[in-house]
Steps between C-alpha positions, in 0.01 A plus 500: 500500500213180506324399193222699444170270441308691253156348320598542106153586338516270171514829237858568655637142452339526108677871488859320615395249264458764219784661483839516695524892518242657845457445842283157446825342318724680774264314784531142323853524513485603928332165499721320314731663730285397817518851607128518470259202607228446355143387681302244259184325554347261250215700380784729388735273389221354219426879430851542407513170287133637339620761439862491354400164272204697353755779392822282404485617154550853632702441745695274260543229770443161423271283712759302646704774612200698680483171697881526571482854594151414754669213630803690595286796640343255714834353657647858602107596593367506885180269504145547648176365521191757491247343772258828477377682198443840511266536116381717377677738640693703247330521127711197328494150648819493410649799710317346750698187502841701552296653747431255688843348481657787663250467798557130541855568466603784683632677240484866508571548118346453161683591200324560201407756195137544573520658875141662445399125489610472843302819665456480888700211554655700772280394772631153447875613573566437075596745332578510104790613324646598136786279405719792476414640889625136620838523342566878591374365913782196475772750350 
């Protein structure tokens, strides 16, 4: 079996983050692993870094390690540019960058917690996953 190229919605990566027990955690690990590949593009890359350095208390990460862990993501990750945006489109700018990521990409996958965020992203060939429906597809 290839890598599967998945786009890992940032709430997932925080989950992993959070705590070691799930299906985020158990995804982490498949990349660690590089039995899963993950598609990154810079927008979401600095979401990521937003995101996990506003909540390092929390997450009880420190700042230098969140930059360890990104910079490590982004050497097992699959590059790409976004040359077309597709906003608004869904209801948070946000969603709409992983969105639009997946287009550009090719990548037929989102994995995330919020998959009413991602309504009617069908018609683009995207379609958006639980955590825990990736892992029981790769069994």
């Amino acid at each position: 079996m290839g890598k599967i190229e998945i786009i890992l919605d940032t709430n997932v990566l925080y989950a992993g983050l959070y705590s070691s027990r799930g299906a985020s955690y158990q995804i982490l690990r498949l990349i660690e692993k590089g039995k899963i590949k993950p598609v990154l593009s810079t927008a979401l890359l600095f979401e990521y870094e937003e995101v996990l350095k506003r909540n390092k208390r929390i997450l009880k990460i420190k700042e230098n390690d969140i930059e360890s862990i990104l910079d490590n993501l982004c050497a097992v990750s699959k590059h790409q540019k976004i040359y077309f945006l597709w906003r608004p489109y869904l209801s948070d700018p946000k969603d709409d960058l992983v969105l639009e990521l997946a287009v550009a990409s090719g990548t037929k996958t989102i994995v995330t917690h919020n998959i009413k965020d991602f309504k009617e992203i069908n018609k683009f060939g995207v379609r958006a996953i639980a955590p825990k429906i990736l892992l029981e597809e790769i069994k």
